[in-house]
C-alpha positions in Angstrom: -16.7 47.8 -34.3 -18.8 49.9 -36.4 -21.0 48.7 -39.3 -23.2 51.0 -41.3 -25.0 47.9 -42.4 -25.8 44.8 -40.6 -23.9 41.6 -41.3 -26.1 39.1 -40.5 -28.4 39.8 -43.4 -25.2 39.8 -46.2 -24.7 36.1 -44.9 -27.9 35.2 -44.9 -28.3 36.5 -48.2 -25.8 33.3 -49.5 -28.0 30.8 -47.7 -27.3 30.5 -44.2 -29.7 30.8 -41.5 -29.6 33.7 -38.9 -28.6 31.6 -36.3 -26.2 30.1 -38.9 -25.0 33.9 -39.7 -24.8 35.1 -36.1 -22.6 32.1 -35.3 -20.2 32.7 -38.2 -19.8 36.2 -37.2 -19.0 35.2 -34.0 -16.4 32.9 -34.9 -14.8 35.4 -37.6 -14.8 38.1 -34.9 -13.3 36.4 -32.0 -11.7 32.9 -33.2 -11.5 32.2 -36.4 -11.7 28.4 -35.6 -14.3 26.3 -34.6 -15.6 23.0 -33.0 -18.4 21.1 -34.2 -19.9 20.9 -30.0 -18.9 24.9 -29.8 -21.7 25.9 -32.5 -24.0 23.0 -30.9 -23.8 25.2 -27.7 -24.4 28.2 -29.6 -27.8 27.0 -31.1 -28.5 25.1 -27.6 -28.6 21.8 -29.4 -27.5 18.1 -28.4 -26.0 15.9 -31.1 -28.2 16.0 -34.6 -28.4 16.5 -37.9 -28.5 20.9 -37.5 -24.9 21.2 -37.0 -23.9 18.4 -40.2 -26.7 20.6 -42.2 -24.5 23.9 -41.7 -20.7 22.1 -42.1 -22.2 20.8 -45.4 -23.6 24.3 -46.5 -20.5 26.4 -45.4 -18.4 23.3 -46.8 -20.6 23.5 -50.1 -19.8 27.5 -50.5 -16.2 27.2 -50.0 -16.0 29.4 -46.4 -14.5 26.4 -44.4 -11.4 24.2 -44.2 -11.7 21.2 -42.2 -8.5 20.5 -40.1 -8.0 16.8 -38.9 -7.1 16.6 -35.6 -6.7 12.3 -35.4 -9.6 10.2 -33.9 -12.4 11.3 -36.5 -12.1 14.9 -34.5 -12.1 18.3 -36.2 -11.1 21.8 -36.1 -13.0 23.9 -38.5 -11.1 27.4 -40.2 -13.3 30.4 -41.6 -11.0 31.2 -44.3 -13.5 32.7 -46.8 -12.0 36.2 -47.8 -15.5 37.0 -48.8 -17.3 36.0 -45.2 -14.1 38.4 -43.1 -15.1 41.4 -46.0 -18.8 41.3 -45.1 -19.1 41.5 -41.8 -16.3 44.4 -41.9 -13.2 42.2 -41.2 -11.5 42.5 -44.3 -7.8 43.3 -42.3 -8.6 40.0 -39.8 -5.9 37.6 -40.0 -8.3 35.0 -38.3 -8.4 33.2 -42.1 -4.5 32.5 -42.2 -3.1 29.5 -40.6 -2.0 29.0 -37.7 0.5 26.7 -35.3 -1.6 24.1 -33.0 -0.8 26.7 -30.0 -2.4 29.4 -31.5 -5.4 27.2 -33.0 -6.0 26.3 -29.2 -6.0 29.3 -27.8 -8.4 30.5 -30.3 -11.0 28.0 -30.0 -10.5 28.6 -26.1 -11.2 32.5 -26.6 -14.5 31.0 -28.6 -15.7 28.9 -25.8 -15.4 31.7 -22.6 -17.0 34.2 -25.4 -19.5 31.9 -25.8 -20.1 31.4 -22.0 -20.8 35.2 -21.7 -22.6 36.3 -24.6 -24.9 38.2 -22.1 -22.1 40.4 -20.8 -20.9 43.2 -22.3 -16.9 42.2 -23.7 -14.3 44.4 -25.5 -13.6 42.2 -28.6 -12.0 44.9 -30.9 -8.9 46.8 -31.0 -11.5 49.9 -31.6 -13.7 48.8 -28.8 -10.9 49.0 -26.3 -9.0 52.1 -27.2 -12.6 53.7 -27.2 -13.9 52.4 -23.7 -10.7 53.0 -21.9 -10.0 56.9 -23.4 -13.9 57.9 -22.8 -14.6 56.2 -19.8 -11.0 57.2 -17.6 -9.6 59.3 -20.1 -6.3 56.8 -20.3 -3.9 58.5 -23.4 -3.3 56.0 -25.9 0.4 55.8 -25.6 -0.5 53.5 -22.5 -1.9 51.0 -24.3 0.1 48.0 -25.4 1.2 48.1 -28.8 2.3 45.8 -31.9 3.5 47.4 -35.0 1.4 50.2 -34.3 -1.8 48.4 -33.5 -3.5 48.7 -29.7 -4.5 45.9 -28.0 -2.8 43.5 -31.0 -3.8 40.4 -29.1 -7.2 40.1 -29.5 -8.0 39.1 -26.1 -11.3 39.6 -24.5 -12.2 41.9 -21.5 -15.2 42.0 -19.8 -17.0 45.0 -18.5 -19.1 44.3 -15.5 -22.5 46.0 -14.6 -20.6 47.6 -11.9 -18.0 48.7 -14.2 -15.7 46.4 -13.0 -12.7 45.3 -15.9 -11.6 41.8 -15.7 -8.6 41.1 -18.4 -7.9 37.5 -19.9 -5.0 35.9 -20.7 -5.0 32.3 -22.0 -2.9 29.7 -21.6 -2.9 27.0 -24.0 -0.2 24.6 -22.5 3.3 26.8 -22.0 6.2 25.1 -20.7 7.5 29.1 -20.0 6.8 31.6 -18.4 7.7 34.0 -20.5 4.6 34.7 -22.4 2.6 35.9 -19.3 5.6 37.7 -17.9 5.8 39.9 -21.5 1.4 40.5 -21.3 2.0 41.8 -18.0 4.8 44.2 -18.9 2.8 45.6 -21.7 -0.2 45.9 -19.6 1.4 47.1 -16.6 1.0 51.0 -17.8 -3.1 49.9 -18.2 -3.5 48.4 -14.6 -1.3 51.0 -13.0 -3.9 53.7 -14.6 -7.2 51.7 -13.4 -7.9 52.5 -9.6 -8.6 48.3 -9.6 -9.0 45.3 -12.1 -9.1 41.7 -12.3 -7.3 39.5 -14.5 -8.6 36.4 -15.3 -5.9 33.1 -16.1 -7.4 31.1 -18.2 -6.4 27.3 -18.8 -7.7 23.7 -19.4 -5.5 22.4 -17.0 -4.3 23.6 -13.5 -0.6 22.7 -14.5 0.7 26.7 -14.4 -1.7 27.9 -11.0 0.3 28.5 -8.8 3.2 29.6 -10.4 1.3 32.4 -12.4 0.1 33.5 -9.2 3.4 33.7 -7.8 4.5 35.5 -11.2 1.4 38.1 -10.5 1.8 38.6 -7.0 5.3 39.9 -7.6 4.9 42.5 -9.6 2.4 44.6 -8.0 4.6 45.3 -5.0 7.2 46.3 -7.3 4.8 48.5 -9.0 3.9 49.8 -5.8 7.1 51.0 -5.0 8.0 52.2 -7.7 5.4 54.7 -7.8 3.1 53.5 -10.5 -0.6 54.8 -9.8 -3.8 56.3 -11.6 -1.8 59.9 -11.8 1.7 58.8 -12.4 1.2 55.3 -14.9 5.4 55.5 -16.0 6.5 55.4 -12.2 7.0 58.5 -9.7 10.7 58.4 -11.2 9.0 59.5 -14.5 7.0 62.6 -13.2 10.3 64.2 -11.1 11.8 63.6 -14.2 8.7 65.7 -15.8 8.6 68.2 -13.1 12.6 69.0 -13.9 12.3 69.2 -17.2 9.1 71.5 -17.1 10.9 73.8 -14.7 14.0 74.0 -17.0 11.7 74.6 -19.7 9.8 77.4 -18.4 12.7 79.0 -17.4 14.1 78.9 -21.1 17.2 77.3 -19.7 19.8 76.2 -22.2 20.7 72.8 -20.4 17.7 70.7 -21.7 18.6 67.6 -23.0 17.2 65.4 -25.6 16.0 63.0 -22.8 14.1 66.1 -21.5 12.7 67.2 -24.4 11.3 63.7 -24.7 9.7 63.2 -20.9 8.2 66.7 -21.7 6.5 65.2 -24.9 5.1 62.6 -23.0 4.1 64.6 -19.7 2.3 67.4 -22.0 -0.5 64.0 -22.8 -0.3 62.1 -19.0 0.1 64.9 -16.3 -2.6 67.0 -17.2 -5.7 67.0 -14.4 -5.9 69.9 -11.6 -3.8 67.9 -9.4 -1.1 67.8 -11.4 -1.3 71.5 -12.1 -1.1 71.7 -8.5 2.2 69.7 -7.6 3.8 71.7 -10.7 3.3 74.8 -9.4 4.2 73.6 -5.8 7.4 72.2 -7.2 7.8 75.3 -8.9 7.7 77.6 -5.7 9.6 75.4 -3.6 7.4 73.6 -1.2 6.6 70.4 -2.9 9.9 68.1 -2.4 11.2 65.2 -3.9 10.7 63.0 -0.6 7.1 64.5 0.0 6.0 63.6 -3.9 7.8 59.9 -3.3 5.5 59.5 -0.1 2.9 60.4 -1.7 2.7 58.0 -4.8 4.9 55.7 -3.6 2.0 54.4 -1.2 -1.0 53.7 -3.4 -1.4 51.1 -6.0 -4.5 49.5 -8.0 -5.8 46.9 -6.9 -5.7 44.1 -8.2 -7.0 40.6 -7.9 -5.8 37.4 -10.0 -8.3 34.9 -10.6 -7.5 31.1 -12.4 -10.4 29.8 -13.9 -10.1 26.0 -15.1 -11.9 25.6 -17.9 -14.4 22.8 -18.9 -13.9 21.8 -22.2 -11.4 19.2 -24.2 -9.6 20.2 -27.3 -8.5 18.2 -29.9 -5.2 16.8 -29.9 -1.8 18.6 -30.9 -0.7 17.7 -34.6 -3.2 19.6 -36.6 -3.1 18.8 -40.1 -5.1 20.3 -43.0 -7.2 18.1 -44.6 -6.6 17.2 -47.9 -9.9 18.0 -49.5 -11.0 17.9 -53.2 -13.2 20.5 -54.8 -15.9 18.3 -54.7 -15.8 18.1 -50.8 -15.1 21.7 -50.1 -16.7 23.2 -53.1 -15.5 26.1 -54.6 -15.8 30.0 -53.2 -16.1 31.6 -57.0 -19.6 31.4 -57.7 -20.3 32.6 -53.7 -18.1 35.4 -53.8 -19.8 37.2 -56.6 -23.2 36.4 -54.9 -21.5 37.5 -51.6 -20.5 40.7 -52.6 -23.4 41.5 -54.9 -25.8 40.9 -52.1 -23.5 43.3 -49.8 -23.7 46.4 -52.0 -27.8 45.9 -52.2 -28.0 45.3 -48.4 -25.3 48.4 -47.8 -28.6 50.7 -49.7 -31.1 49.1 -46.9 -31.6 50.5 -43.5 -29.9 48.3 -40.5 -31.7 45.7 -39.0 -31.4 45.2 -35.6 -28.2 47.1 -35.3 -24.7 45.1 -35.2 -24.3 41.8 -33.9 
């Protein structure tokens, strides 16, 4: 994402500290929902009275909603309209609430953020589709969709020093299957394109293991044979069906179909390096074959590795509720907001300090 002012400053601006700021950032960028121990990690603090001074303040200014989770335990919302608008999240849907699943898989996307906030990790929509078209030139009509949005999810994905990309998936407690069986069919056109990649199964419990793995470790054979590599992402199927249609269509040949006219659409933006050329013109000649370009792609594969990683932490109970909260107790977010977005437009006039967080 791409600010042409700096965020932390705005929220500062209403009363928070910069650590304060930095961490509600954080959280509206990646979660949405809190725990009272996840921003006492952030600030590298034990139990005390720093974490109660910043509930109170953000309490007081009408940015929080405190959901009771039973036991005296608490999950925290960022619901504040204003807080999403100034650090450039006005479209978020981070502030809406959620079912317990979801809350838990969002305050389990908080804490593995928060365990690498040295790394480098692809938090936006924008982020992704730009790392993945500049740095291996992927098209974008391989990226999984959701009512036109890439990457919809919201999931992390790390970016190792040696350029290594490990993917994340997050499993909150399913009884099915089916949600990790649907992530990897709308990422399979993304690992097929990468020459290798990790994915990362994330859990608080070791419950799914070994069936997940089984789920992964079927479907990369498959890929294999089916042809799906770095050149040909839709399958070997796909680019004969390419290499038809393009011969039909140089040879202005009345026959082509609508289904032609479609793969040609698509190959014009996927089959387009030297290679390519190459196995076009062969096919166009006569000496490439459809058993020779089967052997060839039907042979290679990304590689890929699966990784579960247990992770440390407890989360609340199931059974969220919203707290019932008088003004007194949350405050109210009219007086803030003016001072919220008055302070914006002056900062917007300064230069950036310290670039975006």
């Amino acid at each position: 994402m791409t600010l042409d002012y700096d965020p932390i400053p705005v929220l500062q601006s209403v009363g928070y500290t910069e650590r304060e700021a930095v961490f509600l950032y954080t959280v509206a960028l990646h979660s949405g929902y809190f725990l009272r121990r996840q921003y006492l990690r952030f600030i590298r603090r034990g139990r005390g009275a720093l974490a109660e001074q910043f509930l109170r303040r953000a309490r007081m200014l009408g940015h929080l909603q405190s959901i009771a989770c039973g036991q005296a335990r608490f999950v925290y919302h960022l619901t504040s309209v204003d807080v999403y608008t100034a650090v450039g999240l006005a479209a978020s849907h981070h502030r809406r609430l959620k079912g317990d699943a979801h809350i838990k898989s969002r305050l389990m996307v908080l804490d593995f953020v928060l365990d690498h906030l040295d790394d480098v990790i692809l938090d936006t929509g924008e982020s992704k589709v730009h790392y993945f078209t500049q740095s291996f030139g992927l098209p974008e009509s391989l990226f999984p969709q959701s009512r036109g949005v890439a990457f919809a999810e919201e999931l992390p994905i790390l970016v190792s020093q040696q350029q290594d990309v490990l993917f994340t998936f997050f499993d909150e407690g399913v009884l099915s299957p089916s949600g990790f069986e649907n992530f990897l069919l709308r990422y399979r056109a993304v690992f097929a394109a990468l020459s290798g990649f990790e994915l990362l199964y994330l859990s608080d419990s070791t419950q799914n293991f070994e069936h997940m793995s089984r789920i992964f470790a079927s479907r990369f054979p498959e890929a294999k044979a089916l042809g799906v590599t770095t050149m040909t992402p839709r399958g070997v199927d796909h680019f004969l069906e390419y290499l038809c249609a393009r011969a039909h269509a140089d040879a202005q040949k009345p026959s082509l179909t609508l289904r032609d006219l479609a793969v040609l659409h698509e190959g014009e933006s996927m089959y387009t390096t030297l290679e390519h050329q190459a196995l076009v013109s062969a096919w166009q000649i006569g000496s490439a074959s459809v058993e020779r370009i089967r052997q060839r792609f039907q042979q290679q594969g990304p590689r890929a590795t699966f990784t579960t990683v247990l992770l440390p932490y407890r989360y609340p109970l199931h059974h969220f509720r919203r707290e019932r909260a008088n003004v007194s107790d949350l405050g109210s977010s009219d007086g803030s907001s003016r001072r919220l977005l008055f302070e914006l437009e002056a900062i917007r006039k300064q230069p950036l300090r310290g670039g975006d967080k």
